[in-house]
VONU-935396 format. One record per atom (N, C-alpha, C, O, CB): residue number from 1; residue in three letters; atom name; x, y, z. Coordinates in steps of 0.001 Angstrom, whole numbers, plus 500000, padded with zeros to 6 digits. Each point is the difference from the previous one (the first is absolute). Glycine has a CB too. Example, Ala and Ser with C-alpha at 12.3 -4.5 7.8 and 13.67 -1.06 7.14 Angstrom:
<sites>
{1,'ALA','N',{513190,494310,507800}}
{1,'ALA','CA',{499110,501190,500000}}
{1,'ALA','C',{500900,501200,500000}}
{1,'ALA','O',{501036,499981,500665}}
{1,'ALA','CB',{497072,498846,500581}}
{2,'SER','N',{501542,502223,498034}}
{2,'SER','CA',{500820,501190,500060}}
{2,'SER','C',{499230,501090,500730}}
{2,'SER','O',{500509,501108,500169}}
{2,'SER','CB',{500675,498264,497686}}
</sites>
This chain:
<sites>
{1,'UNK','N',{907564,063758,062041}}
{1,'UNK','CA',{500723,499064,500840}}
{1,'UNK','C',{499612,498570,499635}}
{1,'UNK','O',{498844,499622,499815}}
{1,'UNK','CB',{501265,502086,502038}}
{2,'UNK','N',{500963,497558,498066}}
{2,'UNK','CA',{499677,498295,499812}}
{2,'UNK','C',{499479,499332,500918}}
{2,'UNK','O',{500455,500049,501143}}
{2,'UNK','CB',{501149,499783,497729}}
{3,'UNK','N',{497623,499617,500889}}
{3,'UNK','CA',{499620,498854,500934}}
{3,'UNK','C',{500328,498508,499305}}
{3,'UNK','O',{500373,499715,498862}}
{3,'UNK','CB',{497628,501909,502191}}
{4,'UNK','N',{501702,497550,500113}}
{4,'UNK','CA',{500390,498878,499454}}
{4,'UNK','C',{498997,498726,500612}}
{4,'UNK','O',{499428,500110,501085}}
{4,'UNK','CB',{503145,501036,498608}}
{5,'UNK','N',{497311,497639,499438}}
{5,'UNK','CA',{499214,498794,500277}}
{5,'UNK','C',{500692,498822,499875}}
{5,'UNK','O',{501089,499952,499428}}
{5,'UNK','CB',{497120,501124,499895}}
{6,'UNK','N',{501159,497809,501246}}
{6,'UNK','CA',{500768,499068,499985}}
{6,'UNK','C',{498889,498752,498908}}
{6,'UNK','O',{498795,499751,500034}}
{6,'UNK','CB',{502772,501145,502800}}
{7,'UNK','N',{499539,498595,496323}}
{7,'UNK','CA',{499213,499009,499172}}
{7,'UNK','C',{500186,498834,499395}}
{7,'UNK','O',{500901,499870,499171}}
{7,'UNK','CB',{498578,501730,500650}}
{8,'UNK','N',{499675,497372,500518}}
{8,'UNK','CA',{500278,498429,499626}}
{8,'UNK','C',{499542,499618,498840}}
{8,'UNK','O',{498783,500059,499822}}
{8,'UNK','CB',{501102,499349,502235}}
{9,'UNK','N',{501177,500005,496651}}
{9,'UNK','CA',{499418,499165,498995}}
{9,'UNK','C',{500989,498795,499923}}
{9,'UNK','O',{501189,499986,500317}}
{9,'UNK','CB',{497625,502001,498341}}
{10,'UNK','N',{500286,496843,500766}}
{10,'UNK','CA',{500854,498683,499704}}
{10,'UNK','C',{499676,499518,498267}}
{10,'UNK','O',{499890,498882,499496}}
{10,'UNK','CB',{499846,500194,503494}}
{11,'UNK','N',{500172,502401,496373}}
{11,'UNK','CA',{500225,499684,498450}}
{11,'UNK','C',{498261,499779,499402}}
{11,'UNK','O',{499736,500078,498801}}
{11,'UNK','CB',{503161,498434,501588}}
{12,'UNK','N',{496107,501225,500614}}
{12,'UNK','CA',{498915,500014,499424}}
{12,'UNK','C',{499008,500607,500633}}
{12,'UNK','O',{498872,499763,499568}}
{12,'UNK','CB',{501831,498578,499506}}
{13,'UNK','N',{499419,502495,501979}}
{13,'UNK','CA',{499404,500947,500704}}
{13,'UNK','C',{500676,500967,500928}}
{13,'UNK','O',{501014,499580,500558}}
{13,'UNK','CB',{497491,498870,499120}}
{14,'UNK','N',{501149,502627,500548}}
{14,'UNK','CA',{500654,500857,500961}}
{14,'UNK','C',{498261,500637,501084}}
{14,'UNK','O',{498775,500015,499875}}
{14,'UNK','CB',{504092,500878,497889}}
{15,'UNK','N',{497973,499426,502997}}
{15,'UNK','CA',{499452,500480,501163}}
{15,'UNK','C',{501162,501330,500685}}
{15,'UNK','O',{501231,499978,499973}}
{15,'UNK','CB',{497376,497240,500384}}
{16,'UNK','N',{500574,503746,500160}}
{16,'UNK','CA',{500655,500699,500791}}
{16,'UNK','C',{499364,500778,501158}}
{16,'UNK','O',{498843,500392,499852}}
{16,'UNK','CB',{502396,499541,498257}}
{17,'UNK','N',{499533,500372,503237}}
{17,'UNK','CA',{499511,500329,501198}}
{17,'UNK','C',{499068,501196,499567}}
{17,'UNK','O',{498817,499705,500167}}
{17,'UNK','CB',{503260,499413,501343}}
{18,'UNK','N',{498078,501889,498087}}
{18,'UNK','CA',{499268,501398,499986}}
{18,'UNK','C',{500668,501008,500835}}
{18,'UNK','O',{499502,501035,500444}}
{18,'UNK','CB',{498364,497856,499236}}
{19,'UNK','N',{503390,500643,500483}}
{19,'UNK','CA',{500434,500992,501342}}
{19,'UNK','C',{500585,501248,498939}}
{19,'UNK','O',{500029,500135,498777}}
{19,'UNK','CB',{500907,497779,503641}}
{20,'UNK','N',{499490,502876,498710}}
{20,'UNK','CA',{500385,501360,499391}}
{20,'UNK','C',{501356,500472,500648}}
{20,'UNK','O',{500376,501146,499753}}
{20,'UNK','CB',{497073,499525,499870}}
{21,'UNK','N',{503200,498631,501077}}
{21,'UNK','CA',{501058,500102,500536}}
{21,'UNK','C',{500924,500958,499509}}
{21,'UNK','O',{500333,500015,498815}}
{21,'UNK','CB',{499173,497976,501710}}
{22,'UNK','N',{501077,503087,500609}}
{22,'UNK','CA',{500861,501402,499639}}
{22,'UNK','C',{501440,499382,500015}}
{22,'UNK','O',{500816,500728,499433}}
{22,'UNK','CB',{497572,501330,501825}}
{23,'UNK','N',{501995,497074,499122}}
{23,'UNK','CA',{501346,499809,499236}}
{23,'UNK','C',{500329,499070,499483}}
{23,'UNK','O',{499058,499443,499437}}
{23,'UNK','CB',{501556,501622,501619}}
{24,'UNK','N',{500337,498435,498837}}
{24,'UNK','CA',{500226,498876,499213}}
{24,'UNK','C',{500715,498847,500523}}
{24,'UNK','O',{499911,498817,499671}}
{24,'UNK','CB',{499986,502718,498760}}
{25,'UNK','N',{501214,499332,502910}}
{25,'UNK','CA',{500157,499072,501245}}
{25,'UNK','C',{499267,498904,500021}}
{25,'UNK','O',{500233,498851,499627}}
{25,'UNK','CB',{500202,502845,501545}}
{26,'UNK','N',{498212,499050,499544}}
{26,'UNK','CA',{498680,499576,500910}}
{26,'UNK','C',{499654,499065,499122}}
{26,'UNK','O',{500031,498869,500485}}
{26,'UNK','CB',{499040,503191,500751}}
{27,'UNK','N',{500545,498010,497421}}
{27,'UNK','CA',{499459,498812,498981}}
{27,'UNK','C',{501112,498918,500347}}
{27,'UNK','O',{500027,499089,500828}}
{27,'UNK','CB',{498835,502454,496948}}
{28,'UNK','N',{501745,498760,501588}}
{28,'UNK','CA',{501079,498565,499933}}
{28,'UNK','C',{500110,499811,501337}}
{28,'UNK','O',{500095,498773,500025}}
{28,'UNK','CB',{501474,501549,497906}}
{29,'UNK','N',{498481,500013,503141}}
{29,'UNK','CA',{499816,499370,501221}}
{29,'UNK','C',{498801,498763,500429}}
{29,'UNK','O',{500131,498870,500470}}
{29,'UNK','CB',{500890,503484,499871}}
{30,'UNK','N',{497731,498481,499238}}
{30,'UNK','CA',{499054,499190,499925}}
{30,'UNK','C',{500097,498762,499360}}
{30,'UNK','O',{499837,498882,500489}}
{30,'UNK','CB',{499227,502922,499725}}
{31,'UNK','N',{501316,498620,498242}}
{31,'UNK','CA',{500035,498815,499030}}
{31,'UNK','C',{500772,498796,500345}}
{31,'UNK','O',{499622,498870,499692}}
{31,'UNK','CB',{500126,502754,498715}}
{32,'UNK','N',{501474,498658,502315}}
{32,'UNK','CA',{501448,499170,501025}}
{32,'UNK','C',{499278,499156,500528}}
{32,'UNK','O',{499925,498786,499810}}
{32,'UNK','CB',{501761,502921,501020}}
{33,'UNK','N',{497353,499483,500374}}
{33,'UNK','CA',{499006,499211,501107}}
{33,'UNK','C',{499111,498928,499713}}
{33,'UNK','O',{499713,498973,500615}}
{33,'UNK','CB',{500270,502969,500244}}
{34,'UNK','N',{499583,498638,497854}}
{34,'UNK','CA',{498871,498786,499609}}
{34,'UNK','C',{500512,499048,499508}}
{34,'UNK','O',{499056,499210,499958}}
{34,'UNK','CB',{499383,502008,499590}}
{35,'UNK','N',{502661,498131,499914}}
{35,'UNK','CA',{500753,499496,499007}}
{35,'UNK','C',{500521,498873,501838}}
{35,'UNK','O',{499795,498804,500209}}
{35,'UNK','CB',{501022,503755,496737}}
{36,'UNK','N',{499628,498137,503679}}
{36,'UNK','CA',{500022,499003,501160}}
{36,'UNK','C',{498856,499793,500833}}
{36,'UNK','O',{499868,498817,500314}}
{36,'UNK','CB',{502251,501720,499729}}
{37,'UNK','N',{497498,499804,500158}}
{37,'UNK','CA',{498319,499651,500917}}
{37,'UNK','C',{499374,499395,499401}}
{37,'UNK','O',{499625,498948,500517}}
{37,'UNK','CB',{499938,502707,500461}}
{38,'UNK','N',{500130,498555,498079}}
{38,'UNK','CA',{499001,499268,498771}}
{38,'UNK','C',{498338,501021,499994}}
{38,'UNK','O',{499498,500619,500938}}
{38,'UNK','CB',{501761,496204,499676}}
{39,'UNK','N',{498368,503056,498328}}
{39,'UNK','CA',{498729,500105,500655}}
{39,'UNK','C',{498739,499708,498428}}
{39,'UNK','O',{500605,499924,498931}}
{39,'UNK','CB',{500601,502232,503570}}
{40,'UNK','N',{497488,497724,497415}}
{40,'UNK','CA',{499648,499609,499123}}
{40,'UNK','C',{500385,500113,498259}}
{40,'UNK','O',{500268,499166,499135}}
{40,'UNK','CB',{498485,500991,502985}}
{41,'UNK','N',{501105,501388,497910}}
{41,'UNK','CA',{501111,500169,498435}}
{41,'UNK','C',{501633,499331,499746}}
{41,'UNK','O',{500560,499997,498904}}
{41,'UNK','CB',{498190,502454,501192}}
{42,'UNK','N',{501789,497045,501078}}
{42,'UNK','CA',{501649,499720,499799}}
{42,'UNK','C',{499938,498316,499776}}
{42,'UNK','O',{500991,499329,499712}}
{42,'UNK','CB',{500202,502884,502146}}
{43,'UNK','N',{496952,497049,498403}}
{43,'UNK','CA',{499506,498756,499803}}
{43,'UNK','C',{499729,499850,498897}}
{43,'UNK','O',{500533,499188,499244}}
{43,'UNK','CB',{498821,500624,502497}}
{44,'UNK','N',{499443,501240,497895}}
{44,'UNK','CA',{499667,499626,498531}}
{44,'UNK','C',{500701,500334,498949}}
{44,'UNK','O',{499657,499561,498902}}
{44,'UNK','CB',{498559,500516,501795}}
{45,'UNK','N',{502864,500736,499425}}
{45,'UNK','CA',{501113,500485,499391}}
{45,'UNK','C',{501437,499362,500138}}
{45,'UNK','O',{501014,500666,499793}}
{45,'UNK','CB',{497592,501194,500468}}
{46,'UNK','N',{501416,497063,500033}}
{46,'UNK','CA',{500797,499075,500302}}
{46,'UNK','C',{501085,499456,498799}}
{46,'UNK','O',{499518,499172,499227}}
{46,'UNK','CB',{498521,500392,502463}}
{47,'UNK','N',{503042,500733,498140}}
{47,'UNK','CA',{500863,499894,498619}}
{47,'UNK','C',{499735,501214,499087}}
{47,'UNK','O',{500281,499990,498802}}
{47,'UNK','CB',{499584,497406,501225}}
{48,'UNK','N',{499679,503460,500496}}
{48,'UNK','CA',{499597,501627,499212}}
{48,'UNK','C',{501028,501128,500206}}
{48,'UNK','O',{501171,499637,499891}}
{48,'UNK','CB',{496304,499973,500583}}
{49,'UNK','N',{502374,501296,499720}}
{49,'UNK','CA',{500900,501217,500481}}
{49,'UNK','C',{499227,500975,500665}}
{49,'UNK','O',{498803,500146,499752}}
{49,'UNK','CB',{502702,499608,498436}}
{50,'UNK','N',{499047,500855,502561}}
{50,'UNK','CA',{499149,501589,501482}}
{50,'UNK','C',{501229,500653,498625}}
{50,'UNK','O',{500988,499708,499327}}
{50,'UNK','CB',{498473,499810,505096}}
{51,'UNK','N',{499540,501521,495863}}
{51,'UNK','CA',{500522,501541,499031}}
{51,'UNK','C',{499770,500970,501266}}
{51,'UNK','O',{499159,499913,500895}}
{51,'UNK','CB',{499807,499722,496104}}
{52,'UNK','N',{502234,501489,502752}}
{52,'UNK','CA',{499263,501226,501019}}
{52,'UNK','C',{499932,500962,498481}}
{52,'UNK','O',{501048,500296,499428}}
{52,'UNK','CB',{500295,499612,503854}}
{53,'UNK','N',{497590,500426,496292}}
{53,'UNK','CA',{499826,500977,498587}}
{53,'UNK','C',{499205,501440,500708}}
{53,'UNK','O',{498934,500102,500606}}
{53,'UNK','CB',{500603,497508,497195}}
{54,'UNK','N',{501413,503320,501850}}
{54,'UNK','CA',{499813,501258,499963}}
{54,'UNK','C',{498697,500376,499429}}
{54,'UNK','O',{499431,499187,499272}}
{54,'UNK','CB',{502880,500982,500673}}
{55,'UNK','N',{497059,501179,500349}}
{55,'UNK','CA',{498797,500455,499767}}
{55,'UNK','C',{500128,500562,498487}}
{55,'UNK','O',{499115,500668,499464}}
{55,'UNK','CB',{500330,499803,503162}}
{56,'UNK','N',{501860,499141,496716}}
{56,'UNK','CA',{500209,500707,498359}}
{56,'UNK','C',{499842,498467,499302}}
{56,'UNK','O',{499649,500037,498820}}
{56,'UNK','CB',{502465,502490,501445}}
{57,'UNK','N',{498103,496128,500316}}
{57,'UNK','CA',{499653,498823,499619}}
{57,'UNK','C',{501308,499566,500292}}
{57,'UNK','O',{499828,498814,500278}}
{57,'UNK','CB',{498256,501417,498071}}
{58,'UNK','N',{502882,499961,501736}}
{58,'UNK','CA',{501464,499780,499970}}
{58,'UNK','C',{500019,499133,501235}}
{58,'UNK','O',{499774,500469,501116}}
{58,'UNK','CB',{501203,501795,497701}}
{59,'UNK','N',{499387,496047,500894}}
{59,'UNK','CA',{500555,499061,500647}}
{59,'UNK','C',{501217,501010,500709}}
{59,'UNK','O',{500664,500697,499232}}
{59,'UNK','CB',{498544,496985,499051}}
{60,'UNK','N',{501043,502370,503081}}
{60,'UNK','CA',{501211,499924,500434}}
{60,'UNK','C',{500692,499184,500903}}
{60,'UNK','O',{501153,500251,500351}}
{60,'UNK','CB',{498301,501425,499050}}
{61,'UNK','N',{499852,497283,501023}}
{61,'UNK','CA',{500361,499375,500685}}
{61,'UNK','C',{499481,498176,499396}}
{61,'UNK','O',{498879,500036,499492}}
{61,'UNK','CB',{501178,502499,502402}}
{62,'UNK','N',{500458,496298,498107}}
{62,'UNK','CA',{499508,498796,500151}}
{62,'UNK','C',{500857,499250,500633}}
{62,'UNK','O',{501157,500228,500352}}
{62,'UNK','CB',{497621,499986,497943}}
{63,'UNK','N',{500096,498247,501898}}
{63,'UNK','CA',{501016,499136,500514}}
{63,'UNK','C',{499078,498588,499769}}
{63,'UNK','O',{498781,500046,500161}}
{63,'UNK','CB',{502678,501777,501787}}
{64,'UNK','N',{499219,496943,497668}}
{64,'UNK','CA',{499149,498894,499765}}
{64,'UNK','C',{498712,499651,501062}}
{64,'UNK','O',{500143,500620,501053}}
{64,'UNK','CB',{502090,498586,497835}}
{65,'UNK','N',{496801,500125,501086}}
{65,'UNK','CA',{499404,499907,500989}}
{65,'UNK','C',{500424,498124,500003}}
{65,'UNK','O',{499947,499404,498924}}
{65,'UNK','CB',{497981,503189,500959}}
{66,'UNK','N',{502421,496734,501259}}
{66,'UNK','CA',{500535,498771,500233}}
{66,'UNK','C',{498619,498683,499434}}
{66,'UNK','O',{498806,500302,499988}}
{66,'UNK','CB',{503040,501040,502417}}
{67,'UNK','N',{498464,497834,497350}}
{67,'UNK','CA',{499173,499060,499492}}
{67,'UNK','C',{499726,499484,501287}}
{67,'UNK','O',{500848,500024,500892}}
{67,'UNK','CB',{499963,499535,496738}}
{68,'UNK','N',{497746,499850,502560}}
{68,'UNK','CA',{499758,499244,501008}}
{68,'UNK','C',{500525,498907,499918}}
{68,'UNK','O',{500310,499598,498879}}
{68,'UNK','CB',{498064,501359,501435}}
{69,'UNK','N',{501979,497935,501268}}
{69,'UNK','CA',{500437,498642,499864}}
{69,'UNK','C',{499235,499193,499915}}
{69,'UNK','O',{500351,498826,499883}}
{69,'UNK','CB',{501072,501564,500983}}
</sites>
């Protein structure tokens, strides 16, 4: 069964949650959530991209992360 994580790079580092999430809904929900709430990775990752990547490595999900003003 796949699981899935959520993950921030801006071209010269990446970071990712560690989660293990059973669907893929639920990720990209999160990733949505964080992408509006904000929270420290969606700061230091600022002009980067949130990935939701499958437990086979497979990006299936992105979306820009917004530049700060």
């Amino acid at each position: 069964m796949k699981t899935y994580d959520i993950y921030f790079s801006d071209g010269k580092m990446s970071d990712n949650k560690g989660f293990a999430l059973k669907t893929l809904e639920k990720a990209i929900h999160m990733a949505e959530d964080m992408l509006l709430k904000g929270n420290s990775y969606i700061d230091d990752y600022a002009g980067g991209i949130i990935s939701v990547v499958d437990s086979e490595g497979e990006t299936v999900w992105s979306s820009p992360i917004p530049k700060k003003n």
